[in-house]
Structure formats: C-alpha cells, structure tokens
KELUMDREN-437141 format. One record per atom (N, C-alpha, C, O): residue in one letter; x, y, z. Coordinates in Angstrom, 2 decimals. Example, Ala and Ser with C-alpha at 12.3 -4.5 7.8 and 13.67 -1.06 7.14 Angstrom:
 code       x       y       z
    a   13.19   -5.69    7.80
    a   12.30   -4.50    7.80
    a   13.20   -3.30    7.80
    a   14.24   -3.32    8.46
    s   12.85   -2.25    7.08
    s   13.67   -1.06    7.14
    s   12.90    0.03    7.87
    s   13.41    1.14    8.04
END
This chain:
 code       x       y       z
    x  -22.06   -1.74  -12.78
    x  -21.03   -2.62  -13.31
    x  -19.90   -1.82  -13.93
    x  -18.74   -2.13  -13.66
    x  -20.16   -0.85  -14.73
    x  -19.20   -0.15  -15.42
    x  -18.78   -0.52  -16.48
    x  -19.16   -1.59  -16.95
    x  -17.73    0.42  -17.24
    x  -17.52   -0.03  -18.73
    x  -15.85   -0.42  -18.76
    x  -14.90    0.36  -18.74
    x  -15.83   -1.85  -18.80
    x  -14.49   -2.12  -18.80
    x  -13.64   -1.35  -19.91
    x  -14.19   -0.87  -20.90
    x  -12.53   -1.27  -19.72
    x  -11.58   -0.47  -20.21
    x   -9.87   -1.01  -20.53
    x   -8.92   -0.58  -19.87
    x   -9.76   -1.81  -21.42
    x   -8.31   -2.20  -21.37
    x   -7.48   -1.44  -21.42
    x   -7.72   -0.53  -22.21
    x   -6.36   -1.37  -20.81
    x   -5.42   -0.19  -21.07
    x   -3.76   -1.28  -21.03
    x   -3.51   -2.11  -20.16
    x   -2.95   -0.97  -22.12
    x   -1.64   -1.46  -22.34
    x   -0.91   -0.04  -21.79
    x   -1.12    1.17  -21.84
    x   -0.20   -0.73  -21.37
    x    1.06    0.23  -20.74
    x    2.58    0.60  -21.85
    x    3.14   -0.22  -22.58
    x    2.84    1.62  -21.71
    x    4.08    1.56  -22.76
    x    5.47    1.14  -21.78
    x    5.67    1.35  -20.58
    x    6.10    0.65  -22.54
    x    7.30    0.22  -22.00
    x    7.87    0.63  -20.58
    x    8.19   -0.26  -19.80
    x    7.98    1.68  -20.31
    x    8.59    2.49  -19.34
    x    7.58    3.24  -18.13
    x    7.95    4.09  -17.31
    x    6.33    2.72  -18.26
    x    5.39    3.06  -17.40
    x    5.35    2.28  -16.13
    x    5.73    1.11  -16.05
    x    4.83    3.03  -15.07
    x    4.63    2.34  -13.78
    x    3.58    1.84  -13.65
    x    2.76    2.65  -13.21
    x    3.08    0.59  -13.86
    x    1.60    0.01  -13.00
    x    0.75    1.27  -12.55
    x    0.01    2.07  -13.13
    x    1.29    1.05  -11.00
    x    1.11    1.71  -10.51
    x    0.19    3.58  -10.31
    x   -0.90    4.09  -10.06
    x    1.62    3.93  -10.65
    x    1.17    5.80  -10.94
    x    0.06    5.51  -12.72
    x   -0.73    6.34  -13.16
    x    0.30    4.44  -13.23
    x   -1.08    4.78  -14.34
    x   -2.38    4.49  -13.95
    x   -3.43    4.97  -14.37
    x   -2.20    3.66  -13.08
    x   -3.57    3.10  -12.27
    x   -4.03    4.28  -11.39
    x   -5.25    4.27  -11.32
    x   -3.49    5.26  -10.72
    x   -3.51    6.32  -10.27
    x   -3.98    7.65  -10.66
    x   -4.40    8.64  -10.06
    x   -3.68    7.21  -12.33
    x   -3.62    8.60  -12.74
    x   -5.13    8.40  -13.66
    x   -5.94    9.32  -13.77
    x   -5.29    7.24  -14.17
    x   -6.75    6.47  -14.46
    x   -7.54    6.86  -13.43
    x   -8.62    7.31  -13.83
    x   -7.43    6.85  -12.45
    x   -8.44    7.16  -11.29
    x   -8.97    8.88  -11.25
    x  -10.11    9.33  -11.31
    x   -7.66    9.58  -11.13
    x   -7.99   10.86  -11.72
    x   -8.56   11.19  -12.71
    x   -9.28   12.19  -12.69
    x   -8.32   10.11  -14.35
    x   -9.48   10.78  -15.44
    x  -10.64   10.07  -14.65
    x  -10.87    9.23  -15.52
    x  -11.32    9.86  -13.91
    x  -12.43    9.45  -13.99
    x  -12.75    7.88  -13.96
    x  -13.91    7.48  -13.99
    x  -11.38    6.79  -13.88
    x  -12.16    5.57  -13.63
    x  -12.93    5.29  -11.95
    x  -12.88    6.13  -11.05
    x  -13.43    4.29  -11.87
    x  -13.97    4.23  -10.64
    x  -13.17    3.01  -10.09
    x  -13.29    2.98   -8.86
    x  -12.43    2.05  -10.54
    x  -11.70    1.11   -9.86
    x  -10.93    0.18  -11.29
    x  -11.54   -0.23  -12.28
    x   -9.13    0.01  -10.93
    x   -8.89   -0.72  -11.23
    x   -8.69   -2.08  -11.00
    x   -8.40   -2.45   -9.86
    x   -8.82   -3.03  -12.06
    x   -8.64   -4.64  -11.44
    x   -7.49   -4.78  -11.23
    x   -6.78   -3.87  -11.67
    x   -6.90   -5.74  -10.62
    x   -5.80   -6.14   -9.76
    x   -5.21   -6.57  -11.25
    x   -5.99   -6.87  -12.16
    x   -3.81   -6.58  -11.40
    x   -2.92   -6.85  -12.69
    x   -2.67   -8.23  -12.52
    x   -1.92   -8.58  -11.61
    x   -3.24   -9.14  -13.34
    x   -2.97  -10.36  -13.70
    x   -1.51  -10.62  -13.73
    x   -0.81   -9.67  -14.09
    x   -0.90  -11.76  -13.42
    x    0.21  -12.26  -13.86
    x    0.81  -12.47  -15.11
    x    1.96  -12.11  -15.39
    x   -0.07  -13.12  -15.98
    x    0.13  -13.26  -17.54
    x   -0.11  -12.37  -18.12
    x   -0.12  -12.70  -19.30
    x   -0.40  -11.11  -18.00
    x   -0.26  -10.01  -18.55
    x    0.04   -8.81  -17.73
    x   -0.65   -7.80  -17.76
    x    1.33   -8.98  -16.82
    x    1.74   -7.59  -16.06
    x    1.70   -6.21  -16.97
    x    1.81   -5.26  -16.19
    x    1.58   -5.70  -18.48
    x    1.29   -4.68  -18.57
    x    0.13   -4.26  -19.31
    x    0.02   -3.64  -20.36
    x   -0.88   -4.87  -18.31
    x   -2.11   -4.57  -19.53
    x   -2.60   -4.30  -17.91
    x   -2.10   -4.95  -16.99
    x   -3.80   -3.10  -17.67
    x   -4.53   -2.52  -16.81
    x   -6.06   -2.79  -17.44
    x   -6.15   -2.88  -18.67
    x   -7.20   -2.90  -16.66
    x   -8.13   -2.71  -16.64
    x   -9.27   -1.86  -15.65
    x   -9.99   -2.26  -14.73
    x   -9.10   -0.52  -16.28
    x  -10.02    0.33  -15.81
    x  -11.48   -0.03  -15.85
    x  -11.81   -0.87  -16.69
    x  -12.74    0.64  -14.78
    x  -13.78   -0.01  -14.51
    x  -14.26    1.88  -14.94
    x  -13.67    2.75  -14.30
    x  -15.12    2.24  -15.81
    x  -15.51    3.44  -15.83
    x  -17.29    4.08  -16.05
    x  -18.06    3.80  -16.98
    x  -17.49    4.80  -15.12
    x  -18.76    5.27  -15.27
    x  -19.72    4.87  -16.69
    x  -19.47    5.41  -17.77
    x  -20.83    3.87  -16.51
    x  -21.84    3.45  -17.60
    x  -22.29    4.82  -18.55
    x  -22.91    4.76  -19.61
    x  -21.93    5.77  -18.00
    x  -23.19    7.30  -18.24
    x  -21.85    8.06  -19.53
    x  -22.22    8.98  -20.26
    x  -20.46    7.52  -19.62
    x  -19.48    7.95  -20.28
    x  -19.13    7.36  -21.42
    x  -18.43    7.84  -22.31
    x  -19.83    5.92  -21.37
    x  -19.73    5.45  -22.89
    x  -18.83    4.83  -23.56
    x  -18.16    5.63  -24.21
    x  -18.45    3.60  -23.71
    x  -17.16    2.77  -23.92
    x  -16.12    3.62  -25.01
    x  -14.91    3.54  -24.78
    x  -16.53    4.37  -26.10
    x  -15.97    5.39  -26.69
    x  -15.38    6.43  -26.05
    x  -14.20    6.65  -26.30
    x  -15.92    7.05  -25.34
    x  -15.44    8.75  -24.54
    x  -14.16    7.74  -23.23
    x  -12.99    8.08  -23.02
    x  -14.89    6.51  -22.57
    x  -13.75    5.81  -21.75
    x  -12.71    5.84  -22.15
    x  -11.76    6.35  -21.56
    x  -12.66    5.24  -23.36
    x  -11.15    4.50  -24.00
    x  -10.76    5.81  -24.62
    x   -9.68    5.77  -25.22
    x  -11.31    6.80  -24.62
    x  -10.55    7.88  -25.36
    x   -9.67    8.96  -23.91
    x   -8.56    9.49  -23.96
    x  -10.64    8.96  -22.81
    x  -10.27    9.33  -21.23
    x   -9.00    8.69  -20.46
    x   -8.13    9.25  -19.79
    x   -9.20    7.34  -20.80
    x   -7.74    6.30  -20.44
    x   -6.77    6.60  -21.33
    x   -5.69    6.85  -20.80
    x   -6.82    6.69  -23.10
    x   -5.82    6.71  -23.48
    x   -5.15    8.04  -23.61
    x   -4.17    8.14  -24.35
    x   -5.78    9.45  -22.73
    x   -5.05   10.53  -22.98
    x   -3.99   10.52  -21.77
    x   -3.30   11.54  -21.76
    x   -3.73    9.69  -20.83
    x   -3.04    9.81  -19.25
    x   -1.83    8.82  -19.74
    x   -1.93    7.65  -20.12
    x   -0.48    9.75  -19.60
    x    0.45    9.64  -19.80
    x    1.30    8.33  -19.32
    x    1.71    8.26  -18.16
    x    1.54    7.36  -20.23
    x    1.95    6.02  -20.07
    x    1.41    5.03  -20.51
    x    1.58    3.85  -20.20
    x    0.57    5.62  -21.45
    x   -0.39    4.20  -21.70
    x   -0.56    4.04  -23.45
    x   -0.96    4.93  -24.21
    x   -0.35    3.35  -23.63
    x    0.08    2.43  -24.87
    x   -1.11    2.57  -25.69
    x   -1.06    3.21  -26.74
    x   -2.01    2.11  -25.35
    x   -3.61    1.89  -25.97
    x   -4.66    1.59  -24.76
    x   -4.40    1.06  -23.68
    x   -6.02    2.10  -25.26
    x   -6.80    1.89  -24.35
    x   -8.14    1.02  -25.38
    x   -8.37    1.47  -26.51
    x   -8.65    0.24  -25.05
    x   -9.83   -0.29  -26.03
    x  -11.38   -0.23  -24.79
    x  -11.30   -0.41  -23.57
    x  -12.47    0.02  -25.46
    x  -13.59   -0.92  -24.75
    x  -12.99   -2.70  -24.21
    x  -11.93   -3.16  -24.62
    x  -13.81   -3.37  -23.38
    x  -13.20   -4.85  -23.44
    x  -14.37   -5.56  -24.44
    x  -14.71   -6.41  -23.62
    x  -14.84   -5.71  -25.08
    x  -15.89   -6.53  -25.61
    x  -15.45   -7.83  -25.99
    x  -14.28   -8.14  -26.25
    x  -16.66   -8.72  -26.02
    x  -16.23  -10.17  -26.06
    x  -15.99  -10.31  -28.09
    x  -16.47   -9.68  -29.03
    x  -15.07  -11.43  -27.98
    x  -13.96  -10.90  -29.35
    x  -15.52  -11.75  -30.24
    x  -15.80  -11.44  -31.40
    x  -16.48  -12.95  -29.34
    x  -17.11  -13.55  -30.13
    x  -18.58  -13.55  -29.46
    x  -18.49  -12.88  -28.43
    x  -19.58  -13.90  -29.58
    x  -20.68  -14.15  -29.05
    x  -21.65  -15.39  -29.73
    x  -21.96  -15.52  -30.91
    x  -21.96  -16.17  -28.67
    x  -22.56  -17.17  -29.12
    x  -23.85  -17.30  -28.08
    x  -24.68  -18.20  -28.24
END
C-alpha cells in the first residue's frame, strides 16, 4: 500500500518536474492531482521508510512547500 505522503507545492513549482523529482527521492507512484487542490501532490512511498524519514525525503526536493504523513485528522 505504501505511506501516503502529502506534498504542497510552492508557488512557482511545476506539478509536474516535482512529481518527477519525488520519484527520484524514492517515491513509488504519484496520485493523479485533484482538481480542488491543483497544488497539493500525493506521493505513495516505501512501508520499510517510515511516514517520518518519507515526509522528510519529499520535503528535501526542490519546489515543495511542505510534505506531511496523510493520517486521518479523526478516527472513529
């Protein structure tokens, strides 16, 4: 399944080449960019790397705003 990975884009970034360059740190697939949120990415990353070491892997690749784990905000 993998460890979802939100990633915000900074202003002046390409979709694209960040989704690209995510692939190079190590994600294994990004999701297709929603409409209601064209600059938010979601990286899919190796279970064995750890929602911590992920979001720290996404947010070092140049263009990207913030990276979080995705966790659910509530659980019931």
């Amino acid at each position: 399944m993998g460890i979802r990975i939100v990633v915000g884009l900074s202003d002046d970034a390409a979709p694209s080449k960040v989704a690209e360059q995510l692939l190079e740190a190590g994600a294994e697939e990004i999701l297709p960019v929603r409409a209601e949120l064209p600059r938010v990415l979601v990286a899919l990353f190796p279970d064995m790397l750890g929602p911590r070491a992920a979001a720290e892997e996404a947010a070092r690749v140049t263009g990207v705003a913030y990276a979080r784990p995705d966790t659910p905000e509530s659980e019931t």
